[in-house]
ZATIDO-748825 format. One record per atom (N, C-alpha, C, O, CB): x, y, z. Coordinates in Angstrom, 2 decimals. Glycine has a CB too. Layout:
N
ATOM       X       Y       Z
ATOM       X       Y       Z
...
# end
This chain:
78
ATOM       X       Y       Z
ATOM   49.15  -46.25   21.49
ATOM   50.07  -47.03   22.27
ATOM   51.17  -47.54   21.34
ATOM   51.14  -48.17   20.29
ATOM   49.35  -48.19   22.98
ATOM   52.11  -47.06   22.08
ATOM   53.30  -47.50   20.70
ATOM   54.04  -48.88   21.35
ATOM   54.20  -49.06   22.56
ATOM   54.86  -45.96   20.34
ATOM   54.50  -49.99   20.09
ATOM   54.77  -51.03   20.16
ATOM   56.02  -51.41   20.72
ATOM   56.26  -52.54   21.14
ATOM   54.58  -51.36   19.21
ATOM   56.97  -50.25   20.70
ATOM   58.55  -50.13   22.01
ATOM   58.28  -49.75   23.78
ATOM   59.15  -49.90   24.65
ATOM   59.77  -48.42   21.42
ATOM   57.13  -49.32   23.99
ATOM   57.10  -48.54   24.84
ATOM   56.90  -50.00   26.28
ATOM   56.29  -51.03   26.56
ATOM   55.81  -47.24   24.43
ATOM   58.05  -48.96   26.83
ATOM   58.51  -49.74   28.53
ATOM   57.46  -49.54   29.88
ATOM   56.66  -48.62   30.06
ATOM   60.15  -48.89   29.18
ATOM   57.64  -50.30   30.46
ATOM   56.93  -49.90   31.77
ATOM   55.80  -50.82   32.26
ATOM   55.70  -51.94   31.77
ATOM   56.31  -48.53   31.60
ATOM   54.98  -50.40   33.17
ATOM   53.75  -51.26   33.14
ATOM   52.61  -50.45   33.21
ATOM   52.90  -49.28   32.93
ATOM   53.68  -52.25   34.24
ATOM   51.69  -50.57   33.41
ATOM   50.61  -49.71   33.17
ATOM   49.45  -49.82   33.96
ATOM   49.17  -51.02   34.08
ATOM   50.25  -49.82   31.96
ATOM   48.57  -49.03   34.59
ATOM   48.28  -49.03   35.88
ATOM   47.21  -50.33   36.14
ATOM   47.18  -50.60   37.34
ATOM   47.72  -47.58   36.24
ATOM   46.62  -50.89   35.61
ATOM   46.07  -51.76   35.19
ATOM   47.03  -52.84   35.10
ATOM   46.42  -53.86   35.44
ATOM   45.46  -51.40   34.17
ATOM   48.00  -53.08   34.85
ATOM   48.86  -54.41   35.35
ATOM   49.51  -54.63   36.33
ATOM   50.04  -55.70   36.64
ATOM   49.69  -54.74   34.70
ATOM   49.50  -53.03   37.24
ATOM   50.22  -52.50   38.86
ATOM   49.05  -53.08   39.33
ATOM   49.45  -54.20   39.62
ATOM   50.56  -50.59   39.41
ATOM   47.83  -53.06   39.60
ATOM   46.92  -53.14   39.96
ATOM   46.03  -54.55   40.03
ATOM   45.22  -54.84   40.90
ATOM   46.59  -52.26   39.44
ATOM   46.36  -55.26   39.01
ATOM   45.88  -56.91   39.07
ATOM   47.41  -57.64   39.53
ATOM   47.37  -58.78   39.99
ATOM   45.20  -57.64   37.18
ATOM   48.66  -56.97   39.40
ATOM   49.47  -57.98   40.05
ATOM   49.65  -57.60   41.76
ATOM   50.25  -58.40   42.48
ATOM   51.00  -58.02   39.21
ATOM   49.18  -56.54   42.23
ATOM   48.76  -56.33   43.73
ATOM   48.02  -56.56   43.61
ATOM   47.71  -55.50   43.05
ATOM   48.74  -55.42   44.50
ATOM   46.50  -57.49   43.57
ATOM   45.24  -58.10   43.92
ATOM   45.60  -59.46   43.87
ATOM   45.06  -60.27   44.62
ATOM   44.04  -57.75   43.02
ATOM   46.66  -59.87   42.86
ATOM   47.19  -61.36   43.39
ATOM   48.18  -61.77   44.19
ATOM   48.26  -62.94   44.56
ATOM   47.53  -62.05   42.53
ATOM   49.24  -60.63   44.61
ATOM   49.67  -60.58   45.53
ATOM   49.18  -60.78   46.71
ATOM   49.42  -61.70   47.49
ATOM   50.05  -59.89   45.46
ATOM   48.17  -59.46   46.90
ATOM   47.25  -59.61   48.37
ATOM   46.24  -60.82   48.60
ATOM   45.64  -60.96   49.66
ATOM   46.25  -58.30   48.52
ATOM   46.11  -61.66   47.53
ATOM   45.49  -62.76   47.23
ATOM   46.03  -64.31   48.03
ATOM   45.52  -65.26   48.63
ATOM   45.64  -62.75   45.72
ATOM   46.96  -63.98   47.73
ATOM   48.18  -64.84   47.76
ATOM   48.36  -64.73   49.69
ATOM   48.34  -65.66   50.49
ATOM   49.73  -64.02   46.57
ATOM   48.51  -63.52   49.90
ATOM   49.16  -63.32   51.35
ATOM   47.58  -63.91   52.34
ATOM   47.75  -64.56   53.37
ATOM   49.76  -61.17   51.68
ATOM   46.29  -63.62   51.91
ATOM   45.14  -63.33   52.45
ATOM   45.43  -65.11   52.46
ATOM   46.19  -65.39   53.39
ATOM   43.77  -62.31   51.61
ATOM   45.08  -66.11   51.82
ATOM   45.28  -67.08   51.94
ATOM   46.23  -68.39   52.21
ATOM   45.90  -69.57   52.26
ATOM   44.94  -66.96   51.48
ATOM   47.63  -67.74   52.40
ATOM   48.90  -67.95   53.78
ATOM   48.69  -67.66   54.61
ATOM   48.77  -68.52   55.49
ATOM   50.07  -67.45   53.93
ATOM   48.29  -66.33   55.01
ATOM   47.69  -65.80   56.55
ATOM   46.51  -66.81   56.91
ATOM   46.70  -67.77   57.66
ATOM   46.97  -64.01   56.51
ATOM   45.72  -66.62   56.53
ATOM   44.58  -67.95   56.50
ATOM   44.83  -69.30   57.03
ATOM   44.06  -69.77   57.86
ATOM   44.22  -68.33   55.11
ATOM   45.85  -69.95   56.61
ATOM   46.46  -71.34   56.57
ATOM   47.03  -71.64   58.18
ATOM   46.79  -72.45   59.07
ATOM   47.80  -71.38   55.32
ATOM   48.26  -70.05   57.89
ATOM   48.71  -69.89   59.49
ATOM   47.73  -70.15   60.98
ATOM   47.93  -70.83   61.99
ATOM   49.12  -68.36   59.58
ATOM   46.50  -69.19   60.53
ATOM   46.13  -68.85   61.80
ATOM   45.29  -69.85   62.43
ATOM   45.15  -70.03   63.64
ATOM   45.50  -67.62   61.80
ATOM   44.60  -70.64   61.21
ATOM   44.44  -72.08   61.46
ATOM   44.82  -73.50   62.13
ATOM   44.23  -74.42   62.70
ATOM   44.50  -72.26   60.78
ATOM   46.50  -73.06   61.64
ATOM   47.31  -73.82   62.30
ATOM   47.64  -73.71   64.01
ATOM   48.10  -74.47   64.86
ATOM   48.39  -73.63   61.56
ATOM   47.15  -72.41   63.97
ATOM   47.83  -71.83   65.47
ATOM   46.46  -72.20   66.22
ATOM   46.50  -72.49   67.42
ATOM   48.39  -69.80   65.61
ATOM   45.39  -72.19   65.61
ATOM   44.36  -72.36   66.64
ATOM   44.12  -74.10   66.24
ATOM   42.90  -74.02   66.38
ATOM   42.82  -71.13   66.42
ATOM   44.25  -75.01   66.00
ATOM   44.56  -76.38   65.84
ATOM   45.71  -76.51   66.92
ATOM   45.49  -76.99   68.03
ATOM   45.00  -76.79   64.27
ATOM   46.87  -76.09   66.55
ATOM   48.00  -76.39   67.52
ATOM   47.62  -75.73   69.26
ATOM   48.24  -76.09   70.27
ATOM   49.52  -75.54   66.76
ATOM   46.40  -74.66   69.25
ATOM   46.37  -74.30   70.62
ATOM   45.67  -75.06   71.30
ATOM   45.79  -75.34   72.50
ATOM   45.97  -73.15   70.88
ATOM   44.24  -75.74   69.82
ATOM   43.34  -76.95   71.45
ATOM   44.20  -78.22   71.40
ATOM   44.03  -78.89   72.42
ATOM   41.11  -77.74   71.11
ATOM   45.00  -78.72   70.62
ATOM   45.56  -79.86   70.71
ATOM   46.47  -79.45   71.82
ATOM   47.09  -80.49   72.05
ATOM   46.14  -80.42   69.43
ATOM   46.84  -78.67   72.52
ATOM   47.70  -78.26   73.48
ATOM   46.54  -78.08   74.43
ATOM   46.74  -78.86   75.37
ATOM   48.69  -77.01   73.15
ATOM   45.90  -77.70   74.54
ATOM   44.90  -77.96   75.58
ATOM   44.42  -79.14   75.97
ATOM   44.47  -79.47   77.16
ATOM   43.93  -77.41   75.36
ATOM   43.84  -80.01   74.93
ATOM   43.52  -81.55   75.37
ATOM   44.70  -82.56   76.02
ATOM   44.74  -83.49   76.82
ATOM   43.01  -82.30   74.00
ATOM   45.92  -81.59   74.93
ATOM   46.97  -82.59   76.12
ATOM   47.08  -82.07   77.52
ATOM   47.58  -82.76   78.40
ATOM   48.70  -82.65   75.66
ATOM   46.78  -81.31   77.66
ATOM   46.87  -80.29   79.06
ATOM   45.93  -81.28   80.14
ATOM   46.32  -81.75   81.22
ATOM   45.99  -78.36   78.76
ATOM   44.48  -81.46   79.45
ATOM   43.39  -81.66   79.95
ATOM   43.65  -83.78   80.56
ATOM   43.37  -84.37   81.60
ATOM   42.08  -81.10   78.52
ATOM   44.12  -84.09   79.61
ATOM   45.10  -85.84   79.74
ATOM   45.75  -85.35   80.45
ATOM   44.88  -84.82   81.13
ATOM   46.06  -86.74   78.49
ATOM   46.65  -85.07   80.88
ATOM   47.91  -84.75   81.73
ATOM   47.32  -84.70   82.90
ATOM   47.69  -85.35   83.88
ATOM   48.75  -83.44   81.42
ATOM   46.27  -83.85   82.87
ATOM   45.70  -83.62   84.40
ATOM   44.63  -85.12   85.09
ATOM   44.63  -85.57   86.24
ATOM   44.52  -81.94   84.25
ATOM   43.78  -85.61   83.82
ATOM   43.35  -86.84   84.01
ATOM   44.49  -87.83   84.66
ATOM   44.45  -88.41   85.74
ATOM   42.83  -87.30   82.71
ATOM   45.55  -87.85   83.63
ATOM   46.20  -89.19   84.45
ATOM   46.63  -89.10   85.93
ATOM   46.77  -89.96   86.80
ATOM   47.54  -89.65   83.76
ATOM   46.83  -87.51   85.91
ATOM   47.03  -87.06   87.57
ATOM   46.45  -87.94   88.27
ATOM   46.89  -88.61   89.20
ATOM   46.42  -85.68   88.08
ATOM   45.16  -87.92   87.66
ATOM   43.88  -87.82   88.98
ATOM   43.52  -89.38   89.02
ATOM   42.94  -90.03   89.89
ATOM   42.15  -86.67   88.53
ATOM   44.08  -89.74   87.75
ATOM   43.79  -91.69   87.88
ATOM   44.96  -92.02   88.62
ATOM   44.70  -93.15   89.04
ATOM   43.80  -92.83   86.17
ATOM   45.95  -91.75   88.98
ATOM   46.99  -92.34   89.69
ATOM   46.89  -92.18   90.84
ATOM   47.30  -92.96   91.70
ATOM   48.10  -92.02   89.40
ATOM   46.13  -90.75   91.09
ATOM   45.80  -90.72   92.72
ATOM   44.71  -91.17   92.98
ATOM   44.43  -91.38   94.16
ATOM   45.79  -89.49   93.40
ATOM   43.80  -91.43   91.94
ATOM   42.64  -92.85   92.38
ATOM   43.39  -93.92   92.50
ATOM   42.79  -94.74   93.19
ATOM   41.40  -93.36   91.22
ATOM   44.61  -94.38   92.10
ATOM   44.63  -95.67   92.08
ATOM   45.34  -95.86   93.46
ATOM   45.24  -96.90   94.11
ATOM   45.30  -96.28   90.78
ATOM   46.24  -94.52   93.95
ATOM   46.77  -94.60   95.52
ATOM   45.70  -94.99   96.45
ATOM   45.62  -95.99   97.16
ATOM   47.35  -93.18   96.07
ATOM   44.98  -94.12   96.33
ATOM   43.82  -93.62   97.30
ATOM   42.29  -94.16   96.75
ATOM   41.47  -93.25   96.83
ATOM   43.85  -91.80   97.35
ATOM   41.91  -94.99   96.39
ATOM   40.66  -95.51   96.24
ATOM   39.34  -94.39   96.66
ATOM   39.22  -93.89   97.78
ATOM   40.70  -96.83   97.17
ATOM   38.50  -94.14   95.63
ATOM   37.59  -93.55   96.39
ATOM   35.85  -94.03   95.54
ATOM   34.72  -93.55   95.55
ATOM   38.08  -91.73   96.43
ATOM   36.69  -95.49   94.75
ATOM   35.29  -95.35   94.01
ATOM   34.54  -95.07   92.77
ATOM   33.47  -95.41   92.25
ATOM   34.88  -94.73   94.43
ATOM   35.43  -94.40   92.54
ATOM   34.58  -93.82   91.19
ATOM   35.42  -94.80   90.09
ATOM   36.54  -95.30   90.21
ATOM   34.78  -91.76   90.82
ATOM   34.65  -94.86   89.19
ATOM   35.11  -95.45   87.75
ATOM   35.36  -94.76   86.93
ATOM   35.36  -95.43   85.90
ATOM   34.37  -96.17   87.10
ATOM   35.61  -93.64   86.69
ATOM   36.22  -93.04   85.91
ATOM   36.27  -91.12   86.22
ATOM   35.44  -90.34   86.70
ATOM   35.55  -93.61   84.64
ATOM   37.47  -90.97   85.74
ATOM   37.54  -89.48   85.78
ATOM   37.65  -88.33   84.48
ATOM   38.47  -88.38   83.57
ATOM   38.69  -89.32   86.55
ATOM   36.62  -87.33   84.65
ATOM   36.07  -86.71   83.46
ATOM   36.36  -85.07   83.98
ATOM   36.18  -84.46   85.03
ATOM   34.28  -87.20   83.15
ATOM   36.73  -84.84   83.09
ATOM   36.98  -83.21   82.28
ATOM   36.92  -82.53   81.41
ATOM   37.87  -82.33   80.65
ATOM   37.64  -82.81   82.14
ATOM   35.32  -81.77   81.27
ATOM   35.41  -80.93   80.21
ATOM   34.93  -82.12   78.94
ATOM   35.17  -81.47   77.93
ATOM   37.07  -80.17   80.12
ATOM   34.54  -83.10   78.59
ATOM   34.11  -84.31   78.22
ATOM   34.96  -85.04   77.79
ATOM   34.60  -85.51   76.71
ATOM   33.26  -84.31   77.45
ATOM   36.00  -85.40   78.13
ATOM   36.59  -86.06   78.09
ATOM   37.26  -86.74   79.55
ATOM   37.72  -86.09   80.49
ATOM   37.14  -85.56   77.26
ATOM   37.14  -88.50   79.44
ATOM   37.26  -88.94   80.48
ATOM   38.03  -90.61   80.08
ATOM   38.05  -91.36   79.11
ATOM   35.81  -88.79   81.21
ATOM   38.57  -90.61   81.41
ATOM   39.55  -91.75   81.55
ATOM   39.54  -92.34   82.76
ATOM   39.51  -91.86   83.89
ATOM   40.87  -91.39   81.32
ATOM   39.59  -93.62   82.30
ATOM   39.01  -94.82   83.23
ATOM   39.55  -94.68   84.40
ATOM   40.21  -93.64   84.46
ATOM   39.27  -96.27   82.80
ATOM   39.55  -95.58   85.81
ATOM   40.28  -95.78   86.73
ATOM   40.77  -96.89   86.82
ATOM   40.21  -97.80   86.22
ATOM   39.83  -95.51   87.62
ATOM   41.75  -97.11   87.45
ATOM   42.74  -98.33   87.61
ATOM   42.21  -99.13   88.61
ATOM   42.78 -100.16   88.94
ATOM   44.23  -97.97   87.99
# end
């Protein structure tokens, strides 16, 4: 191996694509995390939204119950 010689050598092609793909495997990771965090937190607000529905039309319409529940989560009546 001579001490001028240019280039890289397949062995340094080869550990700097394993930290590359290293690198991407654990951004991708981070992402998809985020997206499934951001999808039930979009659901539970979904799931409130529909509760307060249903407490406001308890509070029109009386029928009794003390509280209204979905999916386990529940909110009082007025």
């Amino acid at each position: 191996m001579k001490v001028d010689e240019s280039g890289f050598s397949l062995w340094e092609l080869t550990v700097s694509l394993a930290v590359v793909m290293g690198w991407i495997f654990i951004l991708a990771s981070f992402v998809m995390q985020g997206n499934e965090r951001i999808q039930r937190l979009s659901d539970t607000l979904f799931i409130y939204e529909r509760l307060q529905g249903e407490v406001l039309l308890e509070a029109t319409e009386p029928t009794g119950r003390e509280q209204v529940c979905e999916k386990g989560f529940c909110l009082p009546t007025l």
